[in-house]
C-alpha positions in Angstrom: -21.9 -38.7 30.9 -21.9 -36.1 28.1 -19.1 -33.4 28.5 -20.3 -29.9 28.6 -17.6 -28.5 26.5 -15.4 -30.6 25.2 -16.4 -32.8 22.1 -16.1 -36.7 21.7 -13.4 -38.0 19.6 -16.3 -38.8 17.0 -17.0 -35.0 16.5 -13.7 -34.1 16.7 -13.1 -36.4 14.1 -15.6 -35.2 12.1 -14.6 -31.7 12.0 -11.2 -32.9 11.6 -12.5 -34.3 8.0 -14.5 -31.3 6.9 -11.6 -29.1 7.2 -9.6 -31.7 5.6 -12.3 -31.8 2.2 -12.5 -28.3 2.4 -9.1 -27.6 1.7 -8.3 -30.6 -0.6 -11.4 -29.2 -3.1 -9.8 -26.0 -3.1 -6.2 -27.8 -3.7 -8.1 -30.1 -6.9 -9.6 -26.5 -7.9 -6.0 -25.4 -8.4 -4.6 -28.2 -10.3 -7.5 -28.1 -12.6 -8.0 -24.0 -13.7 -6.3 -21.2 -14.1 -6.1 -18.3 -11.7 -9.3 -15.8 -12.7 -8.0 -12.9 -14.8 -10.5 -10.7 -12.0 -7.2 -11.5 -9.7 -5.9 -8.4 -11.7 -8.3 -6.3 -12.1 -8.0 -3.2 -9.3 -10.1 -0.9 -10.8 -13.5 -1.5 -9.0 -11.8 -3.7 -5.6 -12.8 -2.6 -2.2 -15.4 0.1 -3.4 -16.5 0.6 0.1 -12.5 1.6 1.4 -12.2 5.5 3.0 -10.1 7.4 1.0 -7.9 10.1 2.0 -9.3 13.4 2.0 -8.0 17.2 1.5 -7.2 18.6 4.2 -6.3 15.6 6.5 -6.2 16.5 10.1 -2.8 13.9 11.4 -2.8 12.6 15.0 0.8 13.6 16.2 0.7 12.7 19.9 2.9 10.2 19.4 6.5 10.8 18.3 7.5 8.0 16.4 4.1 8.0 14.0 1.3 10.0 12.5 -1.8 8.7 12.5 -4.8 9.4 9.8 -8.1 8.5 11.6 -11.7 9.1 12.2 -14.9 8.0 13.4 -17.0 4.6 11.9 -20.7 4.9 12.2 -22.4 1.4 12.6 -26.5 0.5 12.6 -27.5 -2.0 14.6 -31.1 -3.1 14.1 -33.9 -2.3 11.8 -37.7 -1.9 12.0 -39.3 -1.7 15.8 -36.7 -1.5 18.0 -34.3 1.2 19.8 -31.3 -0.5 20.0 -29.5 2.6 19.2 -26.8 2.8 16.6 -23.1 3.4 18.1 -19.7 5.1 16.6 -16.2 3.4 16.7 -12.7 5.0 16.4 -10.1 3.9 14.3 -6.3 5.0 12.7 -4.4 4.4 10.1 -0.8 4.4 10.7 0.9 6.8 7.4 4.8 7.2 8.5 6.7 4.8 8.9 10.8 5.6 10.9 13.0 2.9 8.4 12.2 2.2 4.6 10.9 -2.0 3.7 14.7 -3.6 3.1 14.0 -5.4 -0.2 16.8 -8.0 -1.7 17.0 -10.6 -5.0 17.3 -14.3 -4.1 17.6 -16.8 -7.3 15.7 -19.0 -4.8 12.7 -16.9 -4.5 9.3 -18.0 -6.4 9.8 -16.8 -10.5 6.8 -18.8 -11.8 4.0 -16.4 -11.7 5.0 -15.1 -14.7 3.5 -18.0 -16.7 0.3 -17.4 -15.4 -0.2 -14.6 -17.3 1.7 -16.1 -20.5 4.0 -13.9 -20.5 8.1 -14.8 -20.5 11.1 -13.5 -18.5 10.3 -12.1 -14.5 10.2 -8.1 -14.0 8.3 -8.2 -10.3 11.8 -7.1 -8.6 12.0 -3.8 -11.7 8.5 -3.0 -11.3 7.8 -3.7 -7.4 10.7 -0.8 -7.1 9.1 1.5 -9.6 5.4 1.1 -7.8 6.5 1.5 -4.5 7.9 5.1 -6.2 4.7 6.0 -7.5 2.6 5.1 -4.2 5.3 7.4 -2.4 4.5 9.8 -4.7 1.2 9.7 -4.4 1.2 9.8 -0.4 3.5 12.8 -0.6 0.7 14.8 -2.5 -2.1 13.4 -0.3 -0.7 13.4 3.3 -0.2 17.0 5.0 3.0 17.4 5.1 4.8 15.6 3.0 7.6 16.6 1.2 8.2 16.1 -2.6 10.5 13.0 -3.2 14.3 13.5 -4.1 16.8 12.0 -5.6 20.2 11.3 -3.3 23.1 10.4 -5.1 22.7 6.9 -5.1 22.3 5.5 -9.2 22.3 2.4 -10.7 25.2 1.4 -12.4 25.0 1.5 -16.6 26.3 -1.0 -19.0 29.6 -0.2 -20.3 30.0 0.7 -24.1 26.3 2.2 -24.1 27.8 5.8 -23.9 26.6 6.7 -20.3 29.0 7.5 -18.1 29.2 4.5 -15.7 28.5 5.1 -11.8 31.0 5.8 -9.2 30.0 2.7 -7.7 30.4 0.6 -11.0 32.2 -2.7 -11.1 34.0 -2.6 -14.2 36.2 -5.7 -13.4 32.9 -8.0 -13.1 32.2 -10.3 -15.7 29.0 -10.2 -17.7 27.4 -13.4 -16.9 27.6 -12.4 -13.9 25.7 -9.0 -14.3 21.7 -8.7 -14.5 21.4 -6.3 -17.7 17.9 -4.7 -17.1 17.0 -3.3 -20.7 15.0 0.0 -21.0 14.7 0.4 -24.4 14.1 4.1 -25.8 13.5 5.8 -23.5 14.4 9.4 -22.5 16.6 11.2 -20.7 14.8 12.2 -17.6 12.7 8.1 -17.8 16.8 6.5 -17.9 17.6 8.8 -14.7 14.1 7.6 -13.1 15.1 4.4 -13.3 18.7 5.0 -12.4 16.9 5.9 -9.0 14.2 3.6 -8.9 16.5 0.6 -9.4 19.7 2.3 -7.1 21.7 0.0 -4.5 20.6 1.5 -0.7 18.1 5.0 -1.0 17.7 6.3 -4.3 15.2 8.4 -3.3 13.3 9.8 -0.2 10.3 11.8 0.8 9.0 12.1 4.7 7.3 14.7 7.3 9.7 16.7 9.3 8.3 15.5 13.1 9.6 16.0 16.3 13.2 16.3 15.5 12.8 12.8 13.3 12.1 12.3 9.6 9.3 10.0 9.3 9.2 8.3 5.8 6.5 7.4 3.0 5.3 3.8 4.5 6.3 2.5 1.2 10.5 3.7 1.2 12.2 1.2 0.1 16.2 0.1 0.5 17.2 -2.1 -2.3 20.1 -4.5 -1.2 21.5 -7.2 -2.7 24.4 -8.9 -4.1 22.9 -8.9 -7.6 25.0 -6.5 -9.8 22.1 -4.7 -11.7 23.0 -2.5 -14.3 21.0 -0.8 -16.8 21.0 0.3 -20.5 19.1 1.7 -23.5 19.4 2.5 -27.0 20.8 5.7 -26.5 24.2 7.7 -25.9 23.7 11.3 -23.5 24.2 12.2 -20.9 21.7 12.0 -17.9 20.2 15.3 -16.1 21.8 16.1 -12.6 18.4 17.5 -10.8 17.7 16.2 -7.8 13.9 16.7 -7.8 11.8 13.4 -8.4 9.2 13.5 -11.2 5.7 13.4 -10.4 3.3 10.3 -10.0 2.1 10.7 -13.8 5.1 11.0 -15.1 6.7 7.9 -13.0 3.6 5.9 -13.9 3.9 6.3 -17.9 7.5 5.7 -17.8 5.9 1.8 -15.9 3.1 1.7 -18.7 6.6 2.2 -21.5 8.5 -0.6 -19.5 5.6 -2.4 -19.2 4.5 -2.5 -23.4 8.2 -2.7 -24.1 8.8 -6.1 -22.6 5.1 -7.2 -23.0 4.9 -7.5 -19.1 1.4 -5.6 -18.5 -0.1 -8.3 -16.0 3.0 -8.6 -14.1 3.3 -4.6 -14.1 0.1 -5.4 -12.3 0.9 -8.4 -10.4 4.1 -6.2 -9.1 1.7 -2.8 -8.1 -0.1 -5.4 -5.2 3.6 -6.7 -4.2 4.3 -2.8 -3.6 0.8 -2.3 -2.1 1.8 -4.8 1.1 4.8 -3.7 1.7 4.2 -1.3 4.9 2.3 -4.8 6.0 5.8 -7.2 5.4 7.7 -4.7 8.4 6.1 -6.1 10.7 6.4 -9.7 9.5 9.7 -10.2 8.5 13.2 -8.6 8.3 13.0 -8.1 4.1 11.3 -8.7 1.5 12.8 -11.2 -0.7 12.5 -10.8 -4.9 13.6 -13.0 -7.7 16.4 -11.8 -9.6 15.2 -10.5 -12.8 15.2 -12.6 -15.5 15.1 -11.0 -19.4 14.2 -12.4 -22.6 17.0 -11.8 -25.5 14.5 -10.0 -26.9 11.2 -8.8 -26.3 8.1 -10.4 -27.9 4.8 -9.5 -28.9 2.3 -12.2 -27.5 -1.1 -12.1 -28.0 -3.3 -12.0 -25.4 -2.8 -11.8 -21.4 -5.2 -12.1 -18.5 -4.7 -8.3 -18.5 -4.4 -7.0 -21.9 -7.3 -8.8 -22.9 -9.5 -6.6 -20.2 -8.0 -3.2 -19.5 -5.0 -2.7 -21.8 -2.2 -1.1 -20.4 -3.8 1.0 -18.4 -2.9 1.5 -14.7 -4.0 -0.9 -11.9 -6.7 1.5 -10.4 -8.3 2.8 -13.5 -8.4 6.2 -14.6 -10.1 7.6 -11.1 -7.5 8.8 -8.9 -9.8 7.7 -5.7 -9.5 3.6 -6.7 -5.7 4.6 -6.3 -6.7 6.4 -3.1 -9.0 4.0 -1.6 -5.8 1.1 -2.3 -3.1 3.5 -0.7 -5.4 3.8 2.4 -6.0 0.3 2.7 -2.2 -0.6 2.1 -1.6 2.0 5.3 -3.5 -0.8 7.3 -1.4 -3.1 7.8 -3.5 -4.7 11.1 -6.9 -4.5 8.8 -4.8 -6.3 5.8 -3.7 -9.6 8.0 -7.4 -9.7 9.5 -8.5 -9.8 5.9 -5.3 -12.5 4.7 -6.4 -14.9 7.9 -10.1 -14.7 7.3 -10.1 -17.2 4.7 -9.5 -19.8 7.7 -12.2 -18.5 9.7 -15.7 -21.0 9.6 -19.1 -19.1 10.5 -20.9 -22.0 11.9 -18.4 -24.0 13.3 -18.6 -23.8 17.3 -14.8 -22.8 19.3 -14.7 -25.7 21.4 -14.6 -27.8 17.7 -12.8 -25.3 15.8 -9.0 -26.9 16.1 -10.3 -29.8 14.2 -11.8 -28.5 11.4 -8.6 -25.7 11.6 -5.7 -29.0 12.1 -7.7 -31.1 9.1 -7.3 -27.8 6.9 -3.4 -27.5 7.6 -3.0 -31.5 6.9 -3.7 -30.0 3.3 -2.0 -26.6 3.2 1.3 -28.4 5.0 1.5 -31.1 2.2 4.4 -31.2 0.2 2.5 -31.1 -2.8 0.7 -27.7 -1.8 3.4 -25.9 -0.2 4.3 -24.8 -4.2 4.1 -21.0 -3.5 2.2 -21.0 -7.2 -0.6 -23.8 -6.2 -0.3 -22.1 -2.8 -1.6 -18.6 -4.3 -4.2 -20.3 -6.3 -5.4 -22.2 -3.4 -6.1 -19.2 -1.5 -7.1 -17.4 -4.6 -9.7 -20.2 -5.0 -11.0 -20.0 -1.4 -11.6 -15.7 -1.3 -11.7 -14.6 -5.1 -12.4 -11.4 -4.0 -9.2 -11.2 -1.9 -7.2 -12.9 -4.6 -5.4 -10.0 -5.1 -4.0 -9.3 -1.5 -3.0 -13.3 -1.4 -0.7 -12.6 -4.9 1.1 -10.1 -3.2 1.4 -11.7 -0.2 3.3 -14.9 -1.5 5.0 -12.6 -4.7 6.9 -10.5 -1.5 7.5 -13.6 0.9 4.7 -13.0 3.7 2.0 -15.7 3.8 4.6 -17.7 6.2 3.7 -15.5 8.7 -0.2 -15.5 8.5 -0.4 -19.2 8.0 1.7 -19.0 12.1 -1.2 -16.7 13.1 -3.8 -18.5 11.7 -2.3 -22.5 12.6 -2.4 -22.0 16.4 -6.1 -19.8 16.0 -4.3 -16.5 16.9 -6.6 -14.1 14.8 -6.5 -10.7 14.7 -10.6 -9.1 14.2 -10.4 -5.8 12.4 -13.8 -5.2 11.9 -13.8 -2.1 10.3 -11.5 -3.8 7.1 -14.0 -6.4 7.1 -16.7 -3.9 6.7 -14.7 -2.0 3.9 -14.1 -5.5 2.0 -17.8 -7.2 2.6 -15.3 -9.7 4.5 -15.8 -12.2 7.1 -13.7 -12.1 10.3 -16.1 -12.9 12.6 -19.0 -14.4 13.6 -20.4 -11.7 15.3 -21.0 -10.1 11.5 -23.6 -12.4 10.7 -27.4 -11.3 11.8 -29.1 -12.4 14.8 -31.2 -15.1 14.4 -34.8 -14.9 14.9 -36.2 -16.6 17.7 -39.2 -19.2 17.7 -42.2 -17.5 18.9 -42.4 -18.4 23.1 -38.9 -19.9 23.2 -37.3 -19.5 26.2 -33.6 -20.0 25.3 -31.1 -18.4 22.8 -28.3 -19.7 21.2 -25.1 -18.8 22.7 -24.2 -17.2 19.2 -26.8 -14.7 19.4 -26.4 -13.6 22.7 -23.2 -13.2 22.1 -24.1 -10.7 19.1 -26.7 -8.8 21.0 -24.2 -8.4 24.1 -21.5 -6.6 21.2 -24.8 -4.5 19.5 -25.8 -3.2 22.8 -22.5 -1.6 23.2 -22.1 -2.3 27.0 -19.1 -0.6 28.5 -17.4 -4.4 29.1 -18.7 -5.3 25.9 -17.7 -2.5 23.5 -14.9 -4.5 21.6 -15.8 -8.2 19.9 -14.6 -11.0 21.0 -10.8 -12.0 19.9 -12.5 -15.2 18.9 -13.7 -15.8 15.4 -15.5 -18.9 15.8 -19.3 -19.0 17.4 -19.8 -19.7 20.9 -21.8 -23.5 21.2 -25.0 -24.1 22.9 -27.4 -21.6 24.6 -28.9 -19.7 27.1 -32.0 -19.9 29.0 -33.2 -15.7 28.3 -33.5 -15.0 32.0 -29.6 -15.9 32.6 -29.0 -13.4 29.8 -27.8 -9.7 30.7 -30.9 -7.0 30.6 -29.5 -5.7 27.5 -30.1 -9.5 25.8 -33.1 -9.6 27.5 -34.7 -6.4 26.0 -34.1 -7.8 22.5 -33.9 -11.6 22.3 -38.1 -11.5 21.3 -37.5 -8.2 19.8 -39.8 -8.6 16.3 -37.0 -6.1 14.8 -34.3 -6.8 12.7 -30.8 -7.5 14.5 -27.4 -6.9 12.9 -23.8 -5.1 12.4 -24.3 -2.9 9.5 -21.5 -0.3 8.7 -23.3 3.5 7.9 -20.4 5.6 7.0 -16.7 6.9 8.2 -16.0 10.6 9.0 -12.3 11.7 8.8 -10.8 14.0 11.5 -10.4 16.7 8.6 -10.0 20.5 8.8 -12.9 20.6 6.3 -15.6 18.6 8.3 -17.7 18.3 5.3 -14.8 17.0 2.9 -14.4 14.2 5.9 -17.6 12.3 5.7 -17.7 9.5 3.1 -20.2 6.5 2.6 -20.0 3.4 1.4 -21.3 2.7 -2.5 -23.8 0.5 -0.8 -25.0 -1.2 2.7 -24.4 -4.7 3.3 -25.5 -6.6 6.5 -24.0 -9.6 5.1 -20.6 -11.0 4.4 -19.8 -12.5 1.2 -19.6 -16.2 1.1 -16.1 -18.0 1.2 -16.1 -20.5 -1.6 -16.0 -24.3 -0.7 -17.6 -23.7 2.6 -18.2 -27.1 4.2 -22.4 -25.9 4.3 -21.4 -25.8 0.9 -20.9 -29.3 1.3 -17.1 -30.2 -0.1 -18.1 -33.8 -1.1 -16.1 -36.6 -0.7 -13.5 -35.7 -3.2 -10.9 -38.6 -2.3 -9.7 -40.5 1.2 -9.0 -38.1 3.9 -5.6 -38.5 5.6 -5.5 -38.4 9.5 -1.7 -37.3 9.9 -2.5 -34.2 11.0 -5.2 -35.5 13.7 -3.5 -34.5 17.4 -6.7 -34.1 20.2 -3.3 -33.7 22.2 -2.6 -30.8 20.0 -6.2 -29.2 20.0 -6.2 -25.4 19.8 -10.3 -25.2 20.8 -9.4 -24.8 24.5 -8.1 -21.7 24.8 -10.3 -20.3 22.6 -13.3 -21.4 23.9 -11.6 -20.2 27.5 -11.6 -17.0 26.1 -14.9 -17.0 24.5 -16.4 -17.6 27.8 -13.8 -14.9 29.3 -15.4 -12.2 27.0 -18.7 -13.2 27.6 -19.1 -14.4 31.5 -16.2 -12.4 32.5 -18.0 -9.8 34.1 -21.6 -10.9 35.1 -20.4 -14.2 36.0 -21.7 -17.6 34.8 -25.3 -18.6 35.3 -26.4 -21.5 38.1 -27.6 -23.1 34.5 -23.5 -22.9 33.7 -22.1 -24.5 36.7 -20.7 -27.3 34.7 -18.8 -25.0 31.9 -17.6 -23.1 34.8 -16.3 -26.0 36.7 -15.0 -27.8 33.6 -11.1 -28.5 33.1 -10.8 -26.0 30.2 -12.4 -23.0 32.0 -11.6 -23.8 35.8 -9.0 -21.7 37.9 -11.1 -18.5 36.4 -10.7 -15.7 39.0 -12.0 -12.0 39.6 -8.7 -10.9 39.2 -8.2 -12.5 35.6 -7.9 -9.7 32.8 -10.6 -9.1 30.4 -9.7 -10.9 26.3 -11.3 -7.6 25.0 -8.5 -6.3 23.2 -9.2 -2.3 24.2 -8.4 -4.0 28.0 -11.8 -3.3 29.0 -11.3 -3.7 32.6 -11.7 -6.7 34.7 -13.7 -10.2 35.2 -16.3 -9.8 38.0 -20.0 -10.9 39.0 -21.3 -7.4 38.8 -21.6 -4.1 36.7 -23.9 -1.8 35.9 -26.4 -2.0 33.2 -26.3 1.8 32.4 -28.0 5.0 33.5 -31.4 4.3 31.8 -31.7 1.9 34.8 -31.2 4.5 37.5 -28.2 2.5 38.7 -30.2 -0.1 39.5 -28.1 -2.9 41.5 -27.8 -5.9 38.6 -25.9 -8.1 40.1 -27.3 -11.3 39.1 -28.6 -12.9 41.9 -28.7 -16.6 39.6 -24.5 -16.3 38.7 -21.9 -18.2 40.3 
């Protein structure tokens, strides 16, 4: 006898090898290319990202945080049909109460550099120096926040250049064991920038007086590490005293002077993601991790780089200050950025009850030896979201795709639709449209009614599932809610479409922004097993553990978000009695992640029925 819910061993095993070819084409892709210079290119990413406006209203119930947010507008259907379009609330967290801890390792990856042909490793000097100028820019875009200062932390100078050395100089240390970070000519006020930029501890702060705290720029930074750092250049006075930071322009051409200097353009740009993500590494891990920075005796003209060849040296976002504004918001969303990270794990049509095999055949790959290489690593997921390649480069260059590859290995995803939306990204399956129906059918895939149960915006059903992966099997229409019902032969068109975001602003008209166009559907992820991945070499079954499968608990909650309240149909009695789903109570809380009340066999369907009692009289 067939099981409901759970799949044979063949299936499984099936699955099992489609994740595995998936993963091993996009490992093959990696060993045979080079990363695409578009990886780089920042200028025209994410054109559908909110920005922040003038005149930002903050949220400041909350005393430890201020929150930007606003209201999402979402379509639903189109053509003739009144499924009625709803709105959505959502915040981005802009203070943070303790600066990202970021340290030098000589064990951390220094490779990337090659990528870009260029020689030596600057991501530790310029990560500092970006996280400055996104500081900077926060500070001028977020009500209250104060211009940054200097303290009177500096870093140290190179004896014999004719700069007075810092108090906390080590004159006594020997040189090999010094990093010498060259400046070259560059002025006074650019040699006390980086003096600050590159300081042991805080060498400069800016925050929002609140509550009795100082909440800081999400992108503060305290630089430890036993690396001795010291600077020089080729000149001899002394530096100014002010403590009053320079402004983002300024900061930003004394990166673009470092940067054509030491002929390190692409990693000035590589580095500007690494500072992007780091409000997203707090709540990951302890510190970010750099490599120590490695110089060149001397600095080289090369001639041609993955970014010189496209943009010059001019700054990751372009000349319109709303690309930079449209990246600082997204880098203030740090839940929306490791939706985005895991999404490249996420299938569209593979079911939940199969989705640990197709999930445990993709880690076989990713946990090989031969893959773990944080530079085929990169390129791997680089290969698999192109569009997203950017995010994953900063995400290995400061130490945090560990910690998304934990979510993503035992299927705990987080669904941020509203990044999705922003990023034509795929984090769900509930993105994708709702099928049509064959004319007279009398069932629906599960899939669908799933979808039309999140449209219709029901109050039990106003958050999407926490599951990724599509429900299997289907319905018989008259088990459906009304809602489903209404719309499963509806000749309209079914589907989540994002309309437009309004900020809480004190200028309402300033707070309304739309997207550069609608899309109803996700981009693709490449080597998609519809795709079809090929047989690109033996598949190894190492990783192959039923005993291990993850598909239970998600297809438990699956059913949770979707039975959880009307019940299961008569139709269902075998999924509800099954071994995965059984010991389901009343009393069991909802999977919606809002906590949108509890399981039970009855709600109503909304006052457009008159409170009609829908209880269905067909649910277990």
């Amino acid at each position: 006898m067939q099981d409901p819910v759970r799949p044979n061993d063949d299936t499984y095993r099936r699955l099992y090898e489609r994740g595995y070819r998936t993963w091993f084409k996009l490992y093959e892709a990696a060993l045979s290319s080079a990363p695409s210079a578009s990886i780089l290119s920042l200028e025209n990413v994410t054109p559908q990202h909110p920005y922040f406006p003038a005149r930002l209203e903050l949220d400041r119930n909350s005393d430890a945080s201020l929150y930007a947010a606003g209201t999402s507008t979402w379509a639903t259907t189109e053509g003739p049909c009144d499924l009625p379009s709803f709105k959505k609330r959502y915040v981005f967290r802009v203070t943070t109460t303790r600066p990202t801890v970021l340290s030098l390792s000589t064990s951390s990856p220094s490779g990337f550099p090659k990528w870009f042909g260029e020689e030596g490793n600057h991501t530790a000097v310029l990560t500092l120096a970006w996280a400055y100028v996104l500081s900077a820019r926060w500070a001028e875009v977020i009500p209250g926040g104060s211009a940054i200062q200097y303290t009177d932390r500096r870093a140290r100078w190179l004896k014999g250049d004719g700069v007075s050395l810092s108090v906390d100089s080590d004159e006594n240390a020997a040189p090999n064991e010094l990093t010498v970070i060259d400046l070259g000519e560059v002025t006074n006020d650019a040699a006390r920038w980086w003096a600050t930029v590159l300081a042991p501890g805080e060498g400069w702060n800016t925050c929002i007086p609140h509550n009795g705290r100082q909440l800081k720029s999400p992108w503060s930074v305290k630089f430890e590490s036993d690396c001795r750092l010291v600077l020089t250049r080729h000149a001899n006075s002394a530096l100014p005293v002010s403590p009053n930071g320079i402004p983002l322009s300024t900061a930003t051409r004394y990166i673009f002077q470092y940067a054509t200097y030491h002929n390190v353009a692409d990693q000035s740009h590589a580095a500007f993601v690494a500072a992007l993500l780091l409000p997203t590494s707090q709540g990951l891990i302890k510190q970010v991790c750099l490599p120590v920075p490695r110089f060149i005796s001397k600095p080289q003209l090369k001639s041609s780089t993955l970014c010189s060849q496209s943009y010059g040296y001019s700054s990751p976002w372009g000349k319109d200050n709303r690309q930079l504004d449209r990246l600082l918001t997204l880098g203030c969303n740090a839940t929306g950025i490791i939706s985005l990270l895991s999404s490249i794990f996420v299938e569209p049509d593979i079911p939940c009850n199969v989705c640990g095999a197709w999930l445990q055949g993709a880690f076989a790959v990713l946990a090989s030896e031969r893959v773990q290489d944080p530079h085929i690593l990169a390129h791997v997921f680089m290969n698999r979201s192109s569009e997203l390649g950017f995010l994953w480069l900063g995400s290995i260059l400061i130490g945090i795709q560990n910690s998304i590859m934990r979510w993503a290995r035992p299927v705990a995803f987080l669904i941020d639709l509203h990044a999705a939306a922003w990023t034509n990204t795929l984090v769900s399956f509930v993105q994708a449209p709702v099928s049509k129906p064959a004319q007279g059918a009398d069932v629906i895939r599960r899939s669908d009614e799933a979808k039309l149960m999140y449209l219709s915006q029901t109050e039990h059903h106003a958050q999407p599932p926490t599951v990724p992966f599509r429900p299997f099997g289907t319905t018989a229409i008259t088990d459906c809610v009304l809602e489903v019902q209404l719309h499963a032969q509806c000749k309209g068109y079914h589907g989540l479409s994002y309309v437009s975001w309004m900020w809480d602003c004190q200028d309402k008209n300033q707070g309304v922004q739309y997207p550069a166009e609608v899309t109803t559907t996700p981009r693709k992820l490449s080597a998609e097993a519809n795709d079809d991945p090929g047989n690109t070499g033996p598949v190894l079954y190492h990783g192959l553990n039923r005993e291990r499968d993850r598909s239970e608990s998600l297809t438990r909650n699956m059913f949770l978000w979707l039975r959880g309240v009307d019940g299961f149909p008569v139709a269902e009695r075998a999924i509800y009695g099954h071994e995965w789903i059984e010991g389901w109570d009343s009393e069991e809380e909802s999977a919606a992640p809002e906590g949108d009340g509890k399981s039970t066999t009855t709600r109503g369907i909304g006052s457009w029925i008159s409170r009609t009692v829908t209880q269905r009289c067909n649910s277990i």
